[in-house]
C-alpha positions as CSV (number, residue, x, y, z in Angstrom):
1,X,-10.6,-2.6,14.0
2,X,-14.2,-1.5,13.7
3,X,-13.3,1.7,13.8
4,X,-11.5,1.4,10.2
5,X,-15.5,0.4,9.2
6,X,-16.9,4.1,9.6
7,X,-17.7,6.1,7.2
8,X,-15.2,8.7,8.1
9,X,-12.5,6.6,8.6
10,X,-12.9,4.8,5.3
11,X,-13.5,8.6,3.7
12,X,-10.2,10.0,5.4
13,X,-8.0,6.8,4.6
14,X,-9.4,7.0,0.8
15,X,-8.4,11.0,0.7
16,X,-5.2,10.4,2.3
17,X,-4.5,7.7,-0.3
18,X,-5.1,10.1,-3.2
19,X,-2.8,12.8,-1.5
20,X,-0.4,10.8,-0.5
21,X,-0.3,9.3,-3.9
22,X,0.2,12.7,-5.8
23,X,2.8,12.7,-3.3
24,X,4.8,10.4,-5.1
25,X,4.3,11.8,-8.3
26,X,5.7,14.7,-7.2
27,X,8.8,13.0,-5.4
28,X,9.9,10.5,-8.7
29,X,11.7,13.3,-10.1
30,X,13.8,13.6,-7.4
31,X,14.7,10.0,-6.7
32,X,15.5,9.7,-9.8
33,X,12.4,8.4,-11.5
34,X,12.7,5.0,-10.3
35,X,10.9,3.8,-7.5
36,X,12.3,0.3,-6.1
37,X,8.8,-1.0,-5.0
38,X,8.2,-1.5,-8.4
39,X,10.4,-4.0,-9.5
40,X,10.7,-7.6,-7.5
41,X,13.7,-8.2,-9.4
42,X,16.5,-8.2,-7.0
43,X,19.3,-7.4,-9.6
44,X,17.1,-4.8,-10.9
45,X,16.6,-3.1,-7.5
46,X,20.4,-3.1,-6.8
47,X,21.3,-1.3,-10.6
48,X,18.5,1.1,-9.9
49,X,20.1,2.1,-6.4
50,X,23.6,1.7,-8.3
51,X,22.8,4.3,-10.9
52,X,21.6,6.6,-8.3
53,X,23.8,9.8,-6.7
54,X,23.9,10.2,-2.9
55,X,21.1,13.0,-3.3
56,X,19.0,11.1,-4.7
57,X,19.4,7.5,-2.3
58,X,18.8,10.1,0.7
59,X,15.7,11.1,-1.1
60,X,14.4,8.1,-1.8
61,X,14.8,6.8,1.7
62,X,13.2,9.4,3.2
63,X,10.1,8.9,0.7
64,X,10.0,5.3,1.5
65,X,10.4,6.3,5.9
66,X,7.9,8.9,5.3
67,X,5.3,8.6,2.4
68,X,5.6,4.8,1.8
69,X,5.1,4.1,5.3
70,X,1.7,6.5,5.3
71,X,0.8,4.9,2.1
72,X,0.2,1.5,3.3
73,X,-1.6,2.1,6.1
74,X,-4.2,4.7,4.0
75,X,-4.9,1.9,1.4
76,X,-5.1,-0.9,4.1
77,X,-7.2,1.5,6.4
78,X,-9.6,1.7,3.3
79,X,-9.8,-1.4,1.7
80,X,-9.8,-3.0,4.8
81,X,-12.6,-0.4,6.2
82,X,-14.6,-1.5,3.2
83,X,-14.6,-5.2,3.8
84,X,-15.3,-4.3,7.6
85,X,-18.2,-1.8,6.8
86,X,-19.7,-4.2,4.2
87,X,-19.3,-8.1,4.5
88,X,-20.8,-8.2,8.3
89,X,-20.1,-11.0,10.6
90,X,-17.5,-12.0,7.3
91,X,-15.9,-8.4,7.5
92,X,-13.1,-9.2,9.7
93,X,-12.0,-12.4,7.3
94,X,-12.7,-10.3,4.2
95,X,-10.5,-7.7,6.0
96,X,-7.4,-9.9,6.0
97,X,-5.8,-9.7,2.4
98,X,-5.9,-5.8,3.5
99,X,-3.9,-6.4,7.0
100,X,-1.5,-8.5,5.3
101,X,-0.3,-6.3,2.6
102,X,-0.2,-3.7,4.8
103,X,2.5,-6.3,6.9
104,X,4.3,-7.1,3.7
105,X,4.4,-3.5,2.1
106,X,6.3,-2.4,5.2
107,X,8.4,-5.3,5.1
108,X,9.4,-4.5,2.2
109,X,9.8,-1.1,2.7
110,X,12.3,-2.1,5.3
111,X,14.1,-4.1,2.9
112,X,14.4,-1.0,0.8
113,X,15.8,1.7,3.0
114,X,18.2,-0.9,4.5
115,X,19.8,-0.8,1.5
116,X,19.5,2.3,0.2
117,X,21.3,3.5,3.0
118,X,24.0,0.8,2.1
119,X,23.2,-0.8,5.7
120,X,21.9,-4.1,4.8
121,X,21.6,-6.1,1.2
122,X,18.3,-7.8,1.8
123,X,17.2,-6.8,-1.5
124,X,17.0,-10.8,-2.6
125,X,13.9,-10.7,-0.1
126,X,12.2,-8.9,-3.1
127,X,11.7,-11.5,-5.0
128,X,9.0,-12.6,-3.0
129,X,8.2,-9.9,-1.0
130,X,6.8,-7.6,-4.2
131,X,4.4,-10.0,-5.8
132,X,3.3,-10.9,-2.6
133,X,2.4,-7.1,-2.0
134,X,1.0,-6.9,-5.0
135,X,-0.9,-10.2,-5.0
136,X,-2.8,-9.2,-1.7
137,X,-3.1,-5.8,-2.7
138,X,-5.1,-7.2,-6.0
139,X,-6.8,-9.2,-3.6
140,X,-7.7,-6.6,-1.2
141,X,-8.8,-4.2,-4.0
142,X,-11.2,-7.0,-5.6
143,X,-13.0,-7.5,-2.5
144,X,-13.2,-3.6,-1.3
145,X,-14.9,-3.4,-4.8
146,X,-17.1,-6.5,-4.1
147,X,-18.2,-4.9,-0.8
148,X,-19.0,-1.3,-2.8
149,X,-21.6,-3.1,-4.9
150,X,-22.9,-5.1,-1.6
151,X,-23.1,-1.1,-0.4
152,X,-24.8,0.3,-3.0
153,X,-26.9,-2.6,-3.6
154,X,-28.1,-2.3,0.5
155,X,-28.7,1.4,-0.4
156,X,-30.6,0.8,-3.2
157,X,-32.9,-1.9,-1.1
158,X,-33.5,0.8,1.8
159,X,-34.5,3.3,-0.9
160,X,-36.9,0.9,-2.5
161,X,-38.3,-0.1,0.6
């Protein structure tokens, strides 16, 4: 993993967040403005795939197999680059909240296309499987910013010395 804790690895992962982000923005028109990793309501996941045409399941789908599935690895490969690059001999604990959402973000991606190809109804997996995302992801993001301020703060000490 320490190659995650260069700085081009943590600069690529951090553009390929951003694009792959407007990415999105682009697509919620045509899935039909909904995006199911938003809600960890299981009910609410299964009217927002129930109010949806065939076009627009397909659509979503193949956001989720194909954007959603970049997604998480850009964000994890740049949070987790940061705790890496930042937090030393600690960088590979700090790293963790960053693996794991990465684990549970594709999990529940899983979940998502299983049944919005009406394969599987694993949607009640959502319930936990969202805030769990999001709660690591909040977690990740706090210590990626804790580890910017260790970085600038090393920068500033090399400067001044």
């Amino acid at each position: 993993m320490s190659f995650l804790a260069r700085t081009s690895s943590i600069w690529i992962s951090f553009v390929l967040m951003l694009v792959i982000g407007v990415g999105f923005g682009l697509c919620r028109p045509v899935v039909g403005g909904a995006f199911l990793d938003m809600t960890s309501d299981p009910e609410m996941a299964r009217t927002i795939i129930a109010t949806m045409n065939d076009a627009q399941r397909t659509a979503h789908a193949w956001v989720t197999v194909l954007l959603d599935t970049a997604y998480p690895l850009a964000y994890g490969g740049f949070l987790g680059g940061l705790a890496l690059r930042f937090f030393g001999s600690f960088g590979k604990y700090a790293a963790l909240p960053a693996v794991g959402v990465v684990v549970v973000d594709l999990t529940e991606n899983m979940v998502q296309v299983l049944a919005l190809a009406n394969w599987v109804d694993a949607l009640d997996a959502k319930a936990w499987l969202t805030p769990l995302k999001f709660g690591l992801f909040f977690l990740a993001a706090g210590i990626a910013a804790l580890a910017l301020v260790i970085g600038v703060i090393n920068l500033f000490r090399k400067r001044g010395a």
